[in-house]
C-alpha positions as CSV (number, residue, x, y, z in Angstrom):
1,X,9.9,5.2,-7.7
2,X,7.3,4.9,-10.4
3,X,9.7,4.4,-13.1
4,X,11.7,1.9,-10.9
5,X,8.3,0.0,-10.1
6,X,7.7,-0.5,-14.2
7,X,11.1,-1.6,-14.7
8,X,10.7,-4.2,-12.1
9,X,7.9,-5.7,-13.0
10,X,8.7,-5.4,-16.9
11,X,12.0,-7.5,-16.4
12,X,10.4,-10.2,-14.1
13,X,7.5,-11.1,-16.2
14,X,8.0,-9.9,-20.1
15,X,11.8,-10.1,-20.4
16,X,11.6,-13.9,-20.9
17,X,8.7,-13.1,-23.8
18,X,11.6,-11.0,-25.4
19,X,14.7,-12.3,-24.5
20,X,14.1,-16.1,-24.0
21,X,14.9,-16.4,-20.0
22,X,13.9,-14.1,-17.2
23,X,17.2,-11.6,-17.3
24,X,16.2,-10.2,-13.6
25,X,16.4,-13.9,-12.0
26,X,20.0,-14.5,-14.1
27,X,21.3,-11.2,-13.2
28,X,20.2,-11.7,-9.5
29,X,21.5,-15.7,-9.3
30,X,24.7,-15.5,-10.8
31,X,27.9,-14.6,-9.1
32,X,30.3,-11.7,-10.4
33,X,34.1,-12.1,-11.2
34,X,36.1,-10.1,-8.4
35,X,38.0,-7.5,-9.6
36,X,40.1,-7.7,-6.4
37,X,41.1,-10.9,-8.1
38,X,41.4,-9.9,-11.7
39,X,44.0,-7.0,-11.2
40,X,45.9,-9.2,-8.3
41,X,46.1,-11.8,-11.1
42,X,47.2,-9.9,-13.9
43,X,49.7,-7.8,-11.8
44,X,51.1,-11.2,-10.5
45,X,50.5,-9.7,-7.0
46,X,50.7,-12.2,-4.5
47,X,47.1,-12.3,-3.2
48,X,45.2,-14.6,-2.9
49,X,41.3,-12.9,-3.0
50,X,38.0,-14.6,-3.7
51,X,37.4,-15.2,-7.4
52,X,33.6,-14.6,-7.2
53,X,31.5,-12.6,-5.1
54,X,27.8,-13.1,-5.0
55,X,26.5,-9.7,-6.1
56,X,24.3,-8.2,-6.8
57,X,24.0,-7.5,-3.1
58,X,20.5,-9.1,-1.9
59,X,19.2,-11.0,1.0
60,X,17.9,-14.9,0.4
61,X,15.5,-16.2,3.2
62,X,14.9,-19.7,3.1
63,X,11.6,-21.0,1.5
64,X,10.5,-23.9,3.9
65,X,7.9,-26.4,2.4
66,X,4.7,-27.8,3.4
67,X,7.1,-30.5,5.2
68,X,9.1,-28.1,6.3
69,X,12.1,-28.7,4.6
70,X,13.5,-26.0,3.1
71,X,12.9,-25.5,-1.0
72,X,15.0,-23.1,-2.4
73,X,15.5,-19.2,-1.0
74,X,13.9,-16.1,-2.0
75,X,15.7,-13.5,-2.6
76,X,14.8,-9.4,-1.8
77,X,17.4,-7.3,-3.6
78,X,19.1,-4.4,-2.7
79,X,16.9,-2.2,-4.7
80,X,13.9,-3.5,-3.1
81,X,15.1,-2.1,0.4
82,X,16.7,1.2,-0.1
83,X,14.6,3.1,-2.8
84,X,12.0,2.6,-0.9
85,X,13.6,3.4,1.7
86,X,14.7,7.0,0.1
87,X,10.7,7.4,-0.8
88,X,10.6,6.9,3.5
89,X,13.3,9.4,4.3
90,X,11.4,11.9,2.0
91,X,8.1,11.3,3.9
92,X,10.0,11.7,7.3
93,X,11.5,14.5,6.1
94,X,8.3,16.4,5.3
95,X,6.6,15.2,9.0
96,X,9.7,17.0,10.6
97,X,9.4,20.3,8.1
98,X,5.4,20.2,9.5
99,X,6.7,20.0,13.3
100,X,5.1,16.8,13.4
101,X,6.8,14.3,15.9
102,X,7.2,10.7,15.4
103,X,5.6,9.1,18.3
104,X,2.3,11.8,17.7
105,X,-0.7,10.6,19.5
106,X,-2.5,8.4,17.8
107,X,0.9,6.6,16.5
108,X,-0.4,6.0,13.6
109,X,-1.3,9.1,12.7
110,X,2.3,10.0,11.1
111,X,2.7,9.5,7.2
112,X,5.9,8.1,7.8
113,X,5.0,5.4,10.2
114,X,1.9,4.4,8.2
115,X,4.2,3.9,5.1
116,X,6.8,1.7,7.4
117,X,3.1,-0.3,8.2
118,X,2.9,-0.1,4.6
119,X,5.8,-1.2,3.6
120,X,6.1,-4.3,6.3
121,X,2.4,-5.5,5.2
122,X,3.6,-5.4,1.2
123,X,6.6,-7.3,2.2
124,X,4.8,-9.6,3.8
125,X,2.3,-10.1,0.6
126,X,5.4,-10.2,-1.9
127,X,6.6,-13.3,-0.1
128,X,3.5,-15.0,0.3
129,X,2.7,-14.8,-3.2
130,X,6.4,-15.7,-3.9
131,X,5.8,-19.1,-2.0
132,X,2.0,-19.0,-3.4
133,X,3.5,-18.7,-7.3
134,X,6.7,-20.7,-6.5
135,X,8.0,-18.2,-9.3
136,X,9.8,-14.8,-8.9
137,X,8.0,-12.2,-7.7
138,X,9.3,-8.3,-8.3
139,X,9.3,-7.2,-5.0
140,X,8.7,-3.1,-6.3
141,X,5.3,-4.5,-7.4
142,X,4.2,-5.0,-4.4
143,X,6.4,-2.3,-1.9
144,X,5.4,0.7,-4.2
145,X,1.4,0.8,-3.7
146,X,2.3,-0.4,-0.4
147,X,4.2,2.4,0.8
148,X,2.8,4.9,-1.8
149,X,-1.1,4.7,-1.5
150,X,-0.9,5.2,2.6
151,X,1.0,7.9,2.1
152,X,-1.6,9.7,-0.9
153,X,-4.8,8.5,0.5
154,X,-3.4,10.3,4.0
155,X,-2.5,13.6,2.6
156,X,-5.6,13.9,0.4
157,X,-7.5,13.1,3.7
158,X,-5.8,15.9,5.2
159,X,-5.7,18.0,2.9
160,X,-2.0,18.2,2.1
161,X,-1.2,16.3,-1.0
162,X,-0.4,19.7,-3.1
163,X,1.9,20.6,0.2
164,X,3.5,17.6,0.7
165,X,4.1,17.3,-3.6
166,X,5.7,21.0,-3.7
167,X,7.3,21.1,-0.7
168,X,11.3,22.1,-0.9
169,X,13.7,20.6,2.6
170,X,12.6,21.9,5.9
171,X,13.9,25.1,7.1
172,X,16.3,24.7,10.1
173,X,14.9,24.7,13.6
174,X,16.0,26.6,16.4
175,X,17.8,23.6,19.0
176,X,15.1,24.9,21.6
177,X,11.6,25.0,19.9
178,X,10.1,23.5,16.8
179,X,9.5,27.0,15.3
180,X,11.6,28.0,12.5
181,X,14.3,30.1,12.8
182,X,14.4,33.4,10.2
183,X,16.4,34.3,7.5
184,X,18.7,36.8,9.7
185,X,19.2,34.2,12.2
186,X,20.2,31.6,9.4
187,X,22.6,33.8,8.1
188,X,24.0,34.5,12.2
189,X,24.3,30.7,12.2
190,X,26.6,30.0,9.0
191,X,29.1,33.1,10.1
């Protein structure tokens, strides 16, 4: 997540300095041959597929103007939603190895549903700043303190950073309870 966070940001703002244009805005903008259509052409197959497809996969939302007329889209790519949303399935992951429940009283209580807070809020700031700048924005810059420093500053708090760092898969649960079944009964269930 870290590494992916550097990257980000490295190829928005400093790949211009080196390269001469922002590679991560090209890459995202432009639209990739088919290969549907390359293999149906060379083959003389008679298909007619689309010739370009719009990847890499992202979402655009429009960018509406002080007028309200829309300027242009910003885009959130792929990337941006699901490796944070592996980081989240990690942190849910751990609450259900702790016996922890999501809707725990108070709600937001739960690491995982203050990194979805987390990671709505930093969402929120990437596109404002997106509209603010009226420049690309990498999106990791903002979702990985976002969904990373709730989680930290929440474990330190109580005392299970090291735990939650360390910690290998939950063990399995017996259907009934939340307490975890033993090693004998593991091996009873995969005969």
């Amino acid at each position: 997540l870290c590494g992916l966070f550097i990257y980000d940001i490295f190829w928005v703002f400093f790949s211009s300095k080196i390269f001469g244009n922002n590679v991560m805005l090209e890459v995202a903008t432009q639209q990739s041959t088919n290969p549907v259509s390359i293999v149906a052409q060379k083959l003389n197959l008679p298909i007619s597929p689309i010739k370009l497809l719009p990847l890499p996969a992202k979402l655009m939302f429009p960018s509406i103007a002080g007028d309200g007329s829309v300027r242009g889209f910003t885009m959130l790519g792929l990337g941006d939603i699901v490796v944070p949303g592996i980081f989240l399935a990690f942190v849910l992951r751990y609450e259900v190895g702790q016996g922890r429940v999501l809707l725990m009283k108070p709600f937001l209580s739960s690491l995982f549903v203050r990194a979805v807070c987390g990671y709505v809020v930093a969402l929120v700031i990437s596109f404002v700043f997106n509209a603010l700048f009226e420049a690309a924005q990498p999106a990791l810059l903002y979702l990985v303190p976002g969904i990373v420093a709730p989680v930290v500053v929440s474990a330190v708090m109580r005392g299970e950073l090291a735990i939650l760092w360390t910690q290998t898969p939950c063990s399995p649960r017996s259907p009934h309870n939340s307490t975890p079944l033993n090693s004998s009964d593991s091996q009873d269930l995969a005969v």
